[in-house]
C-alpha positions in Angstrom: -54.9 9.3 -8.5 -53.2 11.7 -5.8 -53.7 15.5 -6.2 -49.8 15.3 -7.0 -50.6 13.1 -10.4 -53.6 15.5 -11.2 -51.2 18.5 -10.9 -49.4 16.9 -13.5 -52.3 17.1 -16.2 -52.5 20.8 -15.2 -49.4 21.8 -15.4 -49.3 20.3 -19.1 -52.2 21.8 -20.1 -51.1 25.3 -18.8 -47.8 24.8 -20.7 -49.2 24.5 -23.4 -51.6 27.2 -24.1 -48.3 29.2 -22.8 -46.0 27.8 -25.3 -48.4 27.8 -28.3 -50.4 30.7 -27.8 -50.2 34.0 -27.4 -52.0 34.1 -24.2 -51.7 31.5 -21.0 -54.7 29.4 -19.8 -56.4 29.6 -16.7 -57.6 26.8 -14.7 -60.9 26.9 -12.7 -61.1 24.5 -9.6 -61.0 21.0 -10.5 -63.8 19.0 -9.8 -65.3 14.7 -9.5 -67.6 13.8 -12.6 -70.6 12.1 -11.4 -71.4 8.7 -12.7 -73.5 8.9 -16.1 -72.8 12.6 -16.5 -71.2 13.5 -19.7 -68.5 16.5 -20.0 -68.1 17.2 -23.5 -68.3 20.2 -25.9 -68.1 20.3 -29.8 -65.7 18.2 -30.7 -63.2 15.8 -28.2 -59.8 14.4 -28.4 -59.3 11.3 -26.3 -56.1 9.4 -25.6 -56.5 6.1 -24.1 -53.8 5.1 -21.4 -52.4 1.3 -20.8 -49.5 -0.2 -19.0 -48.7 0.8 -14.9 -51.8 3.1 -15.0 -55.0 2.3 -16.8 -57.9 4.2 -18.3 -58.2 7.9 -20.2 -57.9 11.2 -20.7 -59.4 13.2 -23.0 -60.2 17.0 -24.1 -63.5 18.7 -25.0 -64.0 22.3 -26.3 -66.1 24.2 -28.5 -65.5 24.4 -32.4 -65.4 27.8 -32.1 -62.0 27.5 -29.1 -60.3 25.0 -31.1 -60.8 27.4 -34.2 -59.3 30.4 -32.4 -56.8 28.1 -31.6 -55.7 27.0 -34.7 -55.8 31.0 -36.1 -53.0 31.9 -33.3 -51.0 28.5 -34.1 -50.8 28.7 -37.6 -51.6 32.6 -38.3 -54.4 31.8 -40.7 -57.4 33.7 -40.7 -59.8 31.2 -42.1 -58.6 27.6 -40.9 -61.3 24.4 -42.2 -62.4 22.0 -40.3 -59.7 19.1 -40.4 -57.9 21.5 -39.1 -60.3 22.6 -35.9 -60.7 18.5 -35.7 -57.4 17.9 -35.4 -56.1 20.7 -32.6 -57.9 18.7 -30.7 -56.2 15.7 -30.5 -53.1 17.4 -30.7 -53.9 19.1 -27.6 -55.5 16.1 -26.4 -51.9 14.1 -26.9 -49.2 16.4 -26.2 -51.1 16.9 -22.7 -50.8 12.9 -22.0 -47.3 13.2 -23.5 -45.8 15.3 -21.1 -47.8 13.1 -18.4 -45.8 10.2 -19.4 -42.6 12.1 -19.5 -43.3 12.2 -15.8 -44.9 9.1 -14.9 -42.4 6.9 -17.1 -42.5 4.4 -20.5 -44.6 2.5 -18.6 -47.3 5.1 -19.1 -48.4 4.3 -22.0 -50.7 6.2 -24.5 -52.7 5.7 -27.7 -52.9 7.5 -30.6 -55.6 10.1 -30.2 -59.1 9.8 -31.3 -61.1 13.0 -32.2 -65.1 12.7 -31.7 -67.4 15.4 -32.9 -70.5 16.2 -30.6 -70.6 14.1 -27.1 -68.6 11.1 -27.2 -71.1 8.0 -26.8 -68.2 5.2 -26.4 -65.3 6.3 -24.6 -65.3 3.8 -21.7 -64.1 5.3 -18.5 -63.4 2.5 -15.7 -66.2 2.4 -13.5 -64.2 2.0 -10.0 -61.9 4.8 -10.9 -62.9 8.8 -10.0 -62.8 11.0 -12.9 -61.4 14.5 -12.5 -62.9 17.1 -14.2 -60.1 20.7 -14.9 -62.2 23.6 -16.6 -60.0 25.2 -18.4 -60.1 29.6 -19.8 -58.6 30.1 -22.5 -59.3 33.8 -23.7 -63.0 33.9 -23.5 -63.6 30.5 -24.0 -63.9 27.2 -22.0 -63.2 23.8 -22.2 -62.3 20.9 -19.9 -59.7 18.1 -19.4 -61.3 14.9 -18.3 -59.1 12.6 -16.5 -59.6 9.2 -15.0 -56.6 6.9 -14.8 -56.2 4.2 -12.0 
């Protein structure tokens, strides 16, 4: 993955905070995951990717985030927990949509999967590096894993 391709994954994530929200998100410096560490927060929404390039993406925050989240989006004071569950994903996919947009129909992603707490199964490929983006939303924090080959 070139610097290029990671910018890509940035620049979705930024538009969308910017587009959804009422305030922009900020992105700290990306950084490598090291084997066997986990990166996850609350509650995850992964989006496996197949075809030219191979391997995932996926986006952690805390319940409390995704809850803020869904209060801007859909102007409700008191949103449950399908609904904090699901932002996730939603983030999770329209970020790996607008990657494919640039990388082609050849980039091909799943459906997302939402995990609460630290996600035990998601297989990352071994020989490819994983890019860790912490992400600022208001005062919160959360991170975009990506490691695509």
């Amino acid at each position: 993955m070139t610097q290029k391709d990671l910018q890509i994954f940035v620049n979705g994530t930024v538009n969308y905070f910017k587009q959804l929200t009422d305030s922009g998100a900020q992105m700290d410096v990306p950084f490598l995951k090291k084997p066997g560490e986990t990166v996850a927060l609350d509650i995850t929404g992964v989006i496996g990717i197949s075809g030219v390039k191979k391997g995932i993406i996926y986006f952690t925050a805390s319940s409390d985030m995704l809850r803020d989240v869904v209060k801007t989006i859909l102007g409700t004071e008191n949103p449950d927990l399908a609904s904090i569950v699901d932002i996730a994903g939603e983030i999770a996919n329209t970020i790996a949509g607008n990657a494919r947009e640039a990388f082609g129909a050849d980039f091909m992603i799943s459906i997302p999967l939402v995990v609460e707490g630290p996600p035990k199964n998601i297989r990352i490929p071994n020989e490819v590096p994983v890019f860790v983006i912490p992400i600022r939303w208001k005062d919160h924090r959360s991170f975009l894993v990506v490691g695509i080959q």
